[in-house]
C-alpha positions in Angstrom: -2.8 -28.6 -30.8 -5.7 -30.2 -28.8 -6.1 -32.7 -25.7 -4.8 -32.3 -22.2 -1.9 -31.0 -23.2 -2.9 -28.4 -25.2 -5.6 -27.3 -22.4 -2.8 -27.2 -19.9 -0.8 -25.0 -21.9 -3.6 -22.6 -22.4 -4.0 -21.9 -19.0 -0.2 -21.7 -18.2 -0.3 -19.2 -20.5 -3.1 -17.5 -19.5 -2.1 -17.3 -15.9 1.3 -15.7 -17.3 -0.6 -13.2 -19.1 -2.7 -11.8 -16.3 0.5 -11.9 -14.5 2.6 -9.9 -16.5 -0.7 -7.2 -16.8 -1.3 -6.4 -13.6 2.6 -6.4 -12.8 2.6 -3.7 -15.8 -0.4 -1.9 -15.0 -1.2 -1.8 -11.0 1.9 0.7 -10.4 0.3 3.1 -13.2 -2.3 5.8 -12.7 -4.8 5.2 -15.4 -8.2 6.7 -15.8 -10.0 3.2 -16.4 -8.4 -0.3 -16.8 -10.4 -3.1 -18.0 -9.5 -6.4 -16.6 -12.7 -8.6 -17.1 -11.0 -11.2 -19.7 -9.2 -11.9 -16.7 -11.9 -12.9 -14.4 -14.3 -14.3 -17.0 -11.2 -16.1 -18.8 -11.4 -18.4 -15.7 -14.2 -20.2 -17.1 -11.4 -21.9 -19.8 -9.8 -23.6 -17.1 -11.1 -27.2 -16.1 -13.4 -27.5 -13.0 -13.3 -26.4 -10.2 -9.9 -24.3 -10.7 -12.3 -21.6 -12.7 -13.7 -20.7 -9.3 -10.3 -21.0 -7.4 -8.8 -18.7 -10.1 -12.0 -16.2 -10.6 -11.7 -15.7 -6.5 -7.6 -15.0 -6.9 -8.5 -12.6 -9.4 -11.4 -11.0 -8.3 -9.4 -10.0 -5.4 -6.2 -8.6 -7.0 -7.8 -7.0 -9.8 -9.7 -4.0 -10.0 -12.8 -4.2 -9.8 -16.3 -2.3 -10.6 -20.0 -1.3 -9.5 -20.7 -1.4 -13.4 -19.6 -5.3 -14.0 -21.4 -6.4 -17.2 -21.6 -10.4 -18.7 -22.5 -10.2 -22.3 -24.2 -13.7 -22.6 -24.8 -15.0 -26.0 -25.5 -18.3 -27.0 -23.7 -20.8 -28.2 -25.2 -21.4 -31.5 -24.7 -17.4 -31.9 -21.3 -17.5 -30.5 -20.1 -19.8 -33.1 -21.8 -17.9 -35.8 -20.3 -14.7 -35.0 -16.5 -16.0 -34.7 -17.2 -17.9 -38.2 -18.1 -14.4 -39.9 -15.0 -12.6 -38.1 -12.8 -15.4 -39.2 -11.9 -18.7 -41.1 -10.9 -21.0 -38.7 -11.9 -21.8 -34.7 -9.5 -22.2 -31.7 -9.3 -24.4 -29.6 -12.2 -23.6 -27.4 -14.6 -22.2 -29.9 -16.3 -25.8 -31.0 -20.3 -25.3 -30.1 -19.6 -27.9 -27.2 -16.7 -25.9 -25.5 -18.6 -22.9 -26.0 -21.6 -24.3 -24.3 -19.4 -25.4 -21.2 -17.6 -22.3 -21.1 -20.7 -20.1 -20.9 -22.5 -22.1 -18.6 -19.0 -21.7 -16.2 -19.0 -18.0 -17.0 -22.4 -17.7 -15.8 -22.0 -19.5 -12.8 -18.9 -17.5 -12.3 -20.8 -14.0 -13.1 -23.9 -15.1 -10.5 -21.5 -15.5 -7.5 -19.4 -12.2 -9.1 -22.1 -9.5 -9.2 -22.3 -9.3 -12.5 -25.2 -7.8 -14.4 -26.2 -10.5 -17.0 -27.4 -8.9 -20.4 -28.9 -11.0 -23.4 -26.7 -10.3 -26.3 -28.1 -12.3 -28.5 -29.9 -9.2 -29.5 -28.5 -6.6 -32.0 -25.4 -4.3 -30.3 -28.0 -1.2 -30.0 -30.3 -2.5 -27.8 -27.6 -4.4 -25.5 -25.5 -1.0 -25.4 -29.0 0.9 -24.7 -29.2 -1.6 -21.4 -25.7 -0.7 -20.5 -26.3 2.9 -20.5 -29.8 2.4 -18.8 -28.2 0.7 -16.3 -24.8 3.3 -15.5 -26.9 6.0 -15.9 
């Protein structure tokens, strides 16, 4: 499925989705709940509902001094879902993965984010996370 319809549906579901978790998990006591697919997801919808939807979010869902934006590119993006699996979704074409991440970015400046390269191997980009918890 692909076209307007098919990005509609995405986002309906998506919105249903974050729904249903923080119905399930805000009454909860959990030591940590992770919840940035929801604010970064965001960056999937068409413009400018990504920032309508990141703000909504951002203020129902918890949220963290330690936010971290993994930001690869797109050419390594698409090279790393084509050696975890045989066929792309919807939004993993180079061209939707270069207009996703330059939303996400966008989204992560105005968010507090702290941007990592991780284009690098996962050892050094987890050695900058702990550098920068610790």
């Amino acid at each position: 499925m692909r076209g307007k319809g098919a990005h509609f549906a995405a986002a309906l579901f998506y919105m249903l989705d974050v729904i249903r978790s923080i119905l399930s998990y805000s009454w909860q006591k959990y030591d940590y709940i992770v919840f940035v697919r929801y604010l970064m997801g965001t960056a999937y919808l068409p413009s400018p509902f990504h920032r309508i939807a990141y703000h909504f979010f951002a203020s129902i869902v918890p949220m963290s001094d330690f936010m971290f934006f993994l930001d690869v590119k797109p050419k390594e993006a698409k090279k790393r879902i084509q050696l975890a699996r045989e066929r792309l979704e919807m939004f993993e074409s180079r061209e939707e993965l270069e207009q996703i991440r330059q939303k996400a970015l966008s989204l992560a400046l105005i968010g507090n984010w702290t941007v990592l390269d991780a284009n690098q191997l996962i050892a050094k980009v987890q050695e900058r996370i702990r550098k920068s918890v610790y």
